[in-house]
Structures are given as structure tokens and as C-alpha cells.
C-alpha positions as CSV (number, residue, x, y, z in Angstrom):
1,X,124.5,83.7,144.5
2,X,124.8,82.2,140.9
3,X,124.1,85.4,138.3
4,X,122.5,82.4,135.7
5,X,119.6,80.1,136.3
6,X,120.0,77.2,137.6
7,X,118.9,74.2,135.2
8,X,115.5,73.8,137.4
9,X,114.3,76.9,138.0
10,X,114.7,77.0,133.5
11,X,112.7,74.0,133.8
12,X,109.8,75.8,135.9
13,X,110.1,78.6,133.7
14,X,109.5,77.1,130.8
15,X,106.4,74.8,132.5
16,X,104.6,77.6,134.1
17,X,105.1,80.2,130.7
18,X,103.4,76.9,128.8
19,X,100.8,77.0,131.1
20,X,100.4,80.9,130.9
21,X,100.5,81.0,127.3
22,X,97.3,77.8,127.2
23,X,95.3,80.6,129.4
24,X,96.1,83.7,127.7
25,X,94.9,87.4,128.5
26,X,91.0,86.5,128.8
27,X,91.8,83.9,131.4
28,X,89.2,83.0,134.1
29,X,90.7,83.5,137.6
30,X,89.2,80.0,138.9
31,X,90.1,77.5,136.3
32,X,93.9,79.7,136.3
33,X,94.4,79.0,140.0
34,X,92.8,75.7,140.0
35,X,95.1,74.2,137.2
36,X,98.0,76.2,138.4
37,X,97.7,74.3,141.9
38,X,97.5,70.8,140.8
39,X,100.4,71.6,138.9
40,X,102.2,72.4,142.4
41,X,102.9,76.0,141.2
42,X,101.1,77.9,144.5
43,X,102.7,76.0,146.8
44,X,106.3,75.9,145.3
45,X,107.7,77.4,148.2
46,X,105.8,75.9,150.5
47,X,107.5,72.9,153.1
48,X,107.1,69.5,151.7
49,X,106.1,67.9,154.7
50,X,102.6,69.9,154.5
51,X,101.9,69.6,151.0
52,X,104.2,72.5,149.3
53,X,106.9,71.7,147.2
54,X,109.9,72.9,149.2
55,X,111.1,75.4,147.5
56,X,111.4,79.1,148.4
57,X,110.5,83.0,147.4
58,X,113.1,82.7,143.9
59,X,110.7,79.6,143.1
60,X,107.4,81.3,143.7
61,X,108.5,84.6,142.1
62,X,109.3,82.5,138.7
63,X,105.6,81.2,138.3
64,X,104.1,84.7,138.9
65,X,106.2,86.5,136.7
66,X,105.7,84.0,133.8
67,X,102.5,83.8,134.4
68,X,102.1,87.4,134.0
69,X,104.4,87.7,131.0
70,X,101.6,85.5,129.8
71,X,98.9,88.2,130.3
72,X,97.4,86.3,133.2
73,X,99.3,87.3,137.0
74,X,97.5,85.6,139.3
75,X,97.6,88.6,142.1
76,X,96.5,86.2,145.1
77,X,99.7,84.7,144.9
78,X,101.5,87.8,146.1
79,X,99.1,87.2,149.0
80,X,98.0,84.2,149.9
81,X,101.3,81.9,149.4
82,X,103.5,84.5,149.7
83,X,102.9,86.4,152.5
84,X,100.3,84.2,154.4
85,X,101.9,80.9,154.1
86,X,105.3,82.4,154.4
87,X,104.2,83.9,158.1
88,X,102.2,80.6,158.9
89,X,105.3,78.9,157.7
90,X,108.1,80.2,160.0
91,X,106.0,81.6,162.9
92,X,102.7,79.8,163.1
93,X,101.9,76.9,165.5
94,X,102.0,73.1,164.5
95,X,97.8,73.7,164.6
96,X,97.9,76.7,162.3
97,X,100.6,75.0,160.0
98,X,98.1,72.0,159.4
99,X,95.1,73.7,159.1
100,X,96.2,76.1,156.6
101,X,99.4,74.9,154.7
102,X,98.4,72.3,152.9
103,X,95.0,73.9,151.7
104,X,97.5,77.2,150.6
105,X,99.4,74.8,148.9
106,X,96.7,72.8,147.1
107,X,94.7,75.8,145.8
108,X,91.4,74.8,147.8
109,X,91.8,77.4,150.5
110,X,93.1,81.3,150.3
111,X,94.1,83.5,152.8
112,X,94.3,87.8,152.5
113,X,96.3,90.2,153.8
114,X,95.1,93.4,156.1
115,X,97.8,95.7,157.1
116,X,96.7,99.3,155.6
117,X,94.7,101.3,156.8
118,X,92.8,104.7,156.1
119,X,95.0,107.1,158.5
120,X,98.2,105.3,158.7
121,X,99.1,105.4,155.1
122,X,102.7,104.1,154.5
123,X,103.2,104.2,158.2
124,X,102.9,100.7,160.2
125,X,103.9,102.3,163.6
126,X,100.9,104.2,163.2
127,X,98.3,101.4,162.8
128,X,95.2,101.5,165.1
129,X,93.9,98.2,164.9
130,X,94.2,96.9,168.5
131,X,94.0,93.7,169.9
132,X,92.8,93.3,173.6
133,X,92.9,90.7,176.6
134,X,89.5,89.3,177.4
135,X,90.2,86.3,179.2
136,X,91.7,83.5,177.2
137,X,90.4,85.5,174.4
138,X,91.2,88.5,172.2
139,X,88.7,91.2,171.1
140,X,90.2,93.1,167.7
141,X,89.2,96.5,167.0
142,X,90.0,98.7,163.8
143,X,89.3,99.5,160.0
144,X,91.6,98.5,157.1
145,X,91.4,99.3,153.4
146,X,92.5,98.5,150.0
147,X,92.8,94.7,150.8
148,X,93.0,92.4,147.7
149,X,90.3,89.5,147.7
150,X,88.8,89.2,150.6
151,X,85.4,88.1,149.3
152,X,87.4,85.0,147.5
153,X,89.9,84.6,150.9
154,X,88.3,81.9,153.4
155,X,90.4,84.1,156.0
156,X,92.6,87.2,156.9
157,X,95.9,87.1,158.2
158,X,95.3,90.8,160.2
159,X,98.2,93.3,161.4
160,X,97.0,94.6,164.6
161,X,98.6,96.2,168.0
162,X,99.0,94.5,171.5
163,X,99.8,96.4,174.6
164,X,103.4,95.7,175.9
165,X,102.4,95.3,179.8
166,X,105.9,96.5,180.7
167,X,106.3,99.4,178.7
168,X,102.8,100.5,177.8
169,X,103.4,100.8,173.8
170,X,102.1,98.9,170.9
171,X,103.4,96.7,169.3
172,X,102.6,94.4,165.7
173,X,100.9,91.2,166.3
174,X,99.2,88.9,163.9
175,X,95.9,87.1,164.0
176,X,93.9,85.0,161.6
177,X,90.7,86.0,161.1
178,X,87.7,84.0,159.6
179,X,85.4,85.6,156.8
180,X,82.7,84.3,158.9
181,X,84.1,85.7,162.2
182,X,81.3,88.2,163.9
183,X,81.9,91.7,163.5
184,X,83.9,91.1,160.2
185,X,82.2,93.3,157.6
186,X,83.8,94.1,154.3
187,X,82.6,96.9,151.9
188,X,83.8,96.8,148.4
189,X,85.8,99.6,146.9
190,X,84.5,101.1,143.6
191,X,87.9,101.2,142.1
192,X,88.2,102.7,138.3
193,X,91.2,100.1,138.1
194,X,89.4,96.9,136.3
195,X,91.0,93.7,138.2
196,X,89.8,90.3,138.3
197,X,90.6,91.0,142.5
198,X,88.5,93.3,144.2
199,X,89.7,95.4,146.6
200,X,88.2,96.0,150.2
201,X,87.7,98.2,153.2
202,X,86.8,96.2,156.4
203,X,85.7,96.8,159.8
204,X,86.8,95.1,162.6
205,X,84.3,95.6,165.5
206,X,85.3,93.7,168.7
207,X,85.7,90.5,166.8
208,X,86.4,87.7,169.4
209,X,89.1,85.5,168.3
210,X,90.4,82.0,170.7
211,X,94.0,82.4,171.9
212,X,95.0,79.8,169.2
213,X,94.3,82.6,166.5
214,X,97.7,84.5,167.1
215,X,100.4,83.8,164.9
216,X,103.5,83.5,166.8
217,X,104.7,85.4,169.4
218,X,103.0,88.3,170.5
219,X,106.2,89.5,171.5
220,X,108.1,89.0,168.1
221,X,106.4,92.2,166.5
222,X,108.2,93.4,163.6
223,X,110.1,90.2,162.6
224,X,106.8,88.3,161.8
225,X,105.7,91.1,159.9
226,X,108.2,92.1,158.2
227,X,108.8,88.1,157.3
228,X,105.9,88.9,155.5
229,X,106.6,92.0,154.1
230,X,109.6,91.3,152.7
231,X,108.0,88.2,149.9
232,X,105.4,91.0,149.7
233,X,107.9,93.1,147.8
234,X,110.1,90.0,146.0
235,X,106.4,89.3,144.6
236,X,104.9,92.3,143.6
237,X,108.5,92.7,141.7
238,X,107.5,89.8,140.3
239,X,104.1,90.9,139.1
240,X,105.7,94.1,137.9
241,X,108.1,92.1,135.7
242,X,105.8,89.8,134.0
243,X,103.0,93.0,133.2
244,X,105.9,94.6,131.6
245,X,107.4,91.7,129.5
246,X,103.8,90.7,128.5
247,X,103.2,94.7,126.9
248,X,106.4,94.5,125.8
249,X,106.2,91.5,123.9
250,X,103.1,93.1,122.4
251,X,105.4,96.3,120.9
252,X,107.9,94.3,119.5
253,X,105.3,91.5,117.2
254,X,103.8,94.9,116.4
255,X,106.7,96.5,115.4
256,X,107.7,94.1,113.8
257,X,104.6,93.2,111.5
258,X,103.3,97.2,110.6
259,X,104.9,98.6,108.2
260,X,104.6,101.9,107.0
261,X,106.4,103.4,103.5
262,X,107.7,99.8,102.8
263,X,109.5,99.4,106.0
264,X,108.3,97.4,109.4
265,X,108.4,100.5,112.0
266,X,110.6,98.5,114.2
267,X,113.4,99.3,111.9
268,X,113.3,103.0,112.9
269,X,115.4,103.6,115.8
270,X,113.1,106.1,117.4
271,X,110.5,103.1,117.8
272,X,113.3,100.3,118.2
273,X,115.5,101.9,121.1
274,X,112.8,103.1,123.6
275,X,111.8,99.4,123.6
276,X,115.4,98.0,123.8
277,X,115.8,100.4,126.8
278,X,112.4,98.7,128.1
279,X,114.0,95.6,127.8
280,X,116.9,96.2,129.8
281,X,114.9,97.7,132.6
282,X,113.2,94.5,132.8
283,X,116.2,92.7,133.1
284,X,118.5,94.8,135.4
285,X,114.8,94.7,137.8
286,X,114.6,90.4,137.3
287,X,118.4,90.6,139.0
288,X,117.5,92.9,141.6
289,X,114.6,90.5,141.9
290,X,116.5,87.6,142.1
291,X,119.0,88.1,144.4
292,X,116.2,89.7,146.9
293,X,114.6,86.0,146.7
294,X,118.0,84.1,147.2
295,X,118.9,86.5,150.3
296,X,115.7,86.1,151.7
297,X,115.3,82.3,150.9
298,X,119.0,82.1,153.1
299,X,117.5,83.4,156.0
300,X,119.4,86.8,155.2
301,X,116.5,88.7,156.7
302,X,118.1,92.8,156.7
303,X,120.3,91.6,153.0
304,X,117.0,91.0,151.8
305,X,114.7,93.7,153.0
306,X,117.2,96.3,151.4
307,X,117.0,94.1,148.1
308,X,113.2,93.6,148.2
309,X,112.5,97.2,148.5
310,X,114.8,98.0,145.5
311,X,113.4,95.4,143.5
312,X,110.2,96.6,144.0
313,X,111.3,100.1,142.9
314,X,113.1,99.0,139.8
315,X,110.8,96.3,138.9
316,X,107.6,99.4,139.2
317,X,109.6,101.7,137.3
318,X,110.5,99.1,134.4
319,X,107.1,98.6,134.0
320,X,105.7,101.8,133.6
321,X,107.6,102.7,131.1
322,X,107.2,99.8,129.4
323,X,103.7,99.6,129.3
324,X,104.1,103.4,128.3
325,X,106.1,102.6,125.6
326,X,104.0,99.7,123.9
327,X,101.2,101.9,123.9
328,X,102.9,104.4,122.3
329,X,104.2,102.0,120.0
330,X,100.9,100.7,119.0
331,X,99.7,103.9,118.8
332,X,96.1,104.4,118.8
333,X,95.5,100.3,118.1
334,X,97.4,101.0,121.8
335,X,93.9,102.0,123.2
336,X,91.6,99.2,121.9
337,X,90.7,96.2,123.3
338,X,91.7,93.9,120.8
339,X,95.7,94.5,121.8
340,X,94.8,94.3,125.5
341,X,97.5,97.1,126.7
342,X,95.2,99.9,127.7
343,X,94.0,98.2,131.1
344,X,97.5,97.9,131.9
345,X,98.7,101.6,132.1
346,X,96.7,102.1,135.2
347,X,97.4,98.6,136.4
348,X,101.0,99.3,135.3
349,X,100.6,102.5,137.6
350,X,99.8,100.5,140.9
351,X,103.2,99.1,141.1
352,X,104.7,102.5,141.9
353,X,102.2,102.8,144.7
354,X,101.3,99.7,146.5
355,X,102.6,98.0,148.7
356,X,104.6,100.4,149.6
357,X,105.4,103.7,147.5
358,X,108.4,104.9,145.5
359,X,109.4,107.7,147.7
360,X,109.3,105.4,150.9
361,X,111.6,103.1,149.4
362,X,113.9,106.1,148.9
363,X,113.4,106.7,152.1
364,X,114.7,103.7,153.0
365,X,117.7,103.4,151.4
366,X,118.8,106.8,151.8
367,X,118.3,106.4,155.8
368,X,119.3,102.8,156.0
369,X,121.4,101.9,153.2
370,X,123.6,105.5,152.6
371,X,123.4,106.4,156.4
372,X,121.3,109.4,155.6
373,X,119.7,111.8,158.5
374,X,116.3,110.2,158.8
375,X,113.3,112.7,157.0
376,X,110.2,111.0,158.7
């Protein structure tokens, strides 16, 4: 992989930031993702022959991080493109693909994500929602929670367990799931984090589904999940990395218009290093970004789930302490509304935790990348 941009990927940069910067911090959600789509910006990496333009996770990953460096992340796109129309994309049927690709591409249509749930935490072998034979039907059965947007998502793409007739255990499968579908009942959590997405428990209660609602194979398990899993991670680097840059940027205009005793405070080095070292956080977590995105967009499937998850760990921590540090640059104007950083130290904070947490990414790569004794 090339370490420099390639001359169009600069080019959607710049579009999509142009577009960012016209919708600013107050942006509405609806008008954002509507212009945004016309523009061909949610369906970059999307296949062109149902509506998408072609391209792949390191095209997709571009327009969320500018657009949050803009002070306007669209978090959907994490979800609905990335994840849902990824999965659809490789594993779904020539039915699913046409129903649902072009309307993920085109904006008109949105599609959430259901994986976590109450007792299973970090820990998808331990997921309870279960998917059962009834005739050419399935019945699915189970509870999920903190799922982004599923009173703005038209369906959900669900992770739920089949029985493996020959063996007895479970095993991931995927269905899509209607809002409509009976027995589909959401409850909105009260969340002190203020997002323009809401976040949801649901309850599945024997919802009856036609055979044509599986994704795939039913005996694929992990690899259509974690086909899903692994954009989840490029994205929500993504996300990380534009919240960072946008507070960032924020420090340094600050720092460099307040002065105090004749001099602009950015010309101290205790205010001017911490937010060079922000800086190149941000940077060394883009190129951990990027080459996650190119091994994945290869077809580089193990390359890119050890990438993805340490992209997601740098990109979490680069932003933390960014937004940290622009606060603390700003000082008390840090906290007010008018600068717009306070919201983002607990939105900042999320990163660490979600999708998947900090310490299970070490996990990882101290049991699968250093050859570690496995600790869970």
C-alpha cells in the first residue's frame, strides 16, 4: 500500500470537508444525510452495478472522517453502509442485494445493527438471541441493547444463534429484520450522552421471519460477521479521527487568537506541545486507519481484522486526549456552548468503549498478534 493519497481520494477529501464545513456543528441530521447521498458520499463503497459508487472501506472512511472534522459525523454511516451494506454486499442473495443496496446507497433507506446484548457484553460466543426452525420459517428470540438508530432504520440487520444439527452448538447467523416485524419492540435508552442517534434496547419475541430473511449461509457464522465487524472498527476509527481533528482545530484558532500579557498563548510551549502531540496522535491513528481499509478492501480478511482493531484503539485514544486537551486549552470558554467542545468529552469517551473496548483489543493482540497465553 501507497503511504500518500492517491490524487482521488485528495479529491473526495476535499469535496466531502466542503460539504462538512457548508453544514457546520448545528447541522440537522436529515438535510446532512440527504445532501450527502445525492452527492454519492453513502454509497461510495458500495458496487456500481446497484447504485454505489464502487469504491471500498478507505473511500467510505474519508467522507466520515471529514465530515466529522467538520463538527458534523454522520454516525449511521458506521452502520448502515458500512456494516449493513458491506454484509448484504458480499453475502446477501441477488433478492436482498436489490432490495436494499441501492436504497443504502441513495440515502432513502437505512438499515441498523443488533449484535450486543445485556449479558454477553464484549463476548459474541455468548449471545443468546436464537433463531429457530418452524417450517420454511424462522422464529427469533432474544433482547439486544445499545443499538444506534433504530427508530430512523427501516430495518435491522440482527446477530442471532442457529443450532448446528450435527454438533448441537450455536453458531452466528444473520437475519434482516423489519421495524414493522411483530414482536419487534424497541425501548429508548435515557442516555446522559446528547447524540443526534438514539440508542435502543429491543426485544425480540418469536418474531417470524420467511427463509429469504437470512443473510448468507447459515453455515458461514463468523466470516459474515466479522465481514461486518471488521468496517465496524475501520469506521468508528474514522469517527474518532474526525471528533478529534474538529476539537483540535478549535485549540489551535484559539490559541492562536487569545492572547494574554501581549503574547497569543499558543506561543507558550506548555499550551503549544500538548496540541502538537494531539496532532500526531491523529496522524499515526489515520495510517493505522488506512492501511486497515486497504487490507480489508483486498480481501485480506485476518491482515485487516488485526489492523481494524488497532486502528480503533489508537484512533480512541487520539481522541481523547485531544478533545481533553482543547478543553483545557480553551479553558473555561472550553465548557460553553458557544465553542461546542464540551459535548464532545463524553462523546469523545465512547470511542474507547464501543464497539468493542480497549482492553479487548489488547486482548487481541496480545493473544493473536504476540502469541500470548489466551486470558479469557
Amino acid at each position: 500500500m501507497t503511504t500518500t493519497e492517491t490524487e482521488d481520494h485528495k479529491a473526495l477529501r476535499s469535496a466531502v470537508a466542503a460539504l462538512g464545513k457548508r453544514h457546520g456543528r448545528t447541522y440537522d441530521r436529515e438535510t446532512l444525510w440527504s445532501e450527502a447521498a445525492k452527492l454519492g458520499y453513502l454509497g461510495v463503497n458500495l458496487p456500481e452495478e446497484y447504485g454505489g459508487g464502487g469504491g471500498g472501506i478507505a473511500e467510505l472512511s474519508i467522507v466520515l472522517e471529514e465530515l466529522g472534522a467538520a463538527g458534523c459525523p454522520l454516525l449511521m454511516m458506521v452502520v448502515s453502509p458500512a456494516i449493513c451494506g458491506t454484509v448484504i454486499a458480499r453475502f446477501g442473495t441477488d433478492a436482498q442485494k436489490q432490495e436494499w443496496l441501492p436504497a443504502l446507497a441513495d440515502g432513502t433507506r437505512t438499515m441498523a445493527f443488533g449484535i450486543t446484548e445485556p449479558d454477553a457484553g464484549s463476548n459474541s460466543h455468548r449471545i443468546t438471541t436464537t433463531a429457530r426452525r418452524d417450517g420454511s420459517d424462522w422464529l427469533l428470540t432474544g433482547r439486544k441493547v445499545f443499538i444506534s438508530g433504530v427508530d430512523i432504520a427501516d430495518a435491522t440487520l440482527i446477530v442471532g444463534r442457529t443450532e448446528d444439527s450435527r454438533t448441537g452448538r450455536l453458531k452466528p447467523c444473520l437475519f434482516i429484520v423489519p421495524r414493522d416485524a411483530e414482536g419487534f419492540r424497541r425501548h429508548q435508552i435515557d442516555m446522559e450522552l446528547q447524540a443526534v442517534e438514539k440508542q435502543f434496547e429491543l426485544t425480540l419475541d418469536d418474531i417470524r421471519l420467511p427463509a429469504e430473511a437470512l443473510v448468507g449461509d447459515e453455515d458461514a457464522g463468523l466470516l459474515q460477521l466479522f465481514a461486518g465487524l471488521n468496517p465496524e472498527r475501520i469506521m468508528t476509527a474514522a469517527f474518532a479521527i474526525g471528533m478529534g481533528r474538529y476539537a483540535l482545530a478549535q485549540a489551535i484558532t484559539y490559541a492562536r487568537d487569545r492572547t494574554v500579557w501581549n503574547t497569543p498563548i499558543g506561543a507558550h510551549q506548555a499550551i503549544a506541545h500538548p496540541l502538537a502531540q494531539a496532532h500526531i496522535d491523529l496522524e499515526l491513528a489515520r495510517l493505522m486507519m488506512q492501511k486497515a481499509a486497504y487490507l480489508y478492501d483486498e480481501g485480506d480478511d485476518v491482515g485487516a481484522g488485526e489492523a481494524a482493531n488497532m486502528a480503533k484503539y489508537a484512533a480512541g485514544e487520539a481522541c481523547v486526549r485531544a478533545v481533553d486537551q482543547a478543553v483545557h486549552t480553551l479553558g473555561g470558554n472550553g465548557l460553553t456552548r458557544e465553542f461546542g467542545l464540551a459535548s464532545l468529552i463524553t462523546a469523545a469517551r465512547v470511542a474507547r468503549i464501543a464497539p468493542v473496548s480497549r482492553e479487548m483489543i489488547l486482548n487481541y493482540v496480545s493473544h493473536q498478534t504476540l502469541g500470548l497465553p489466551k486470558s479469557y
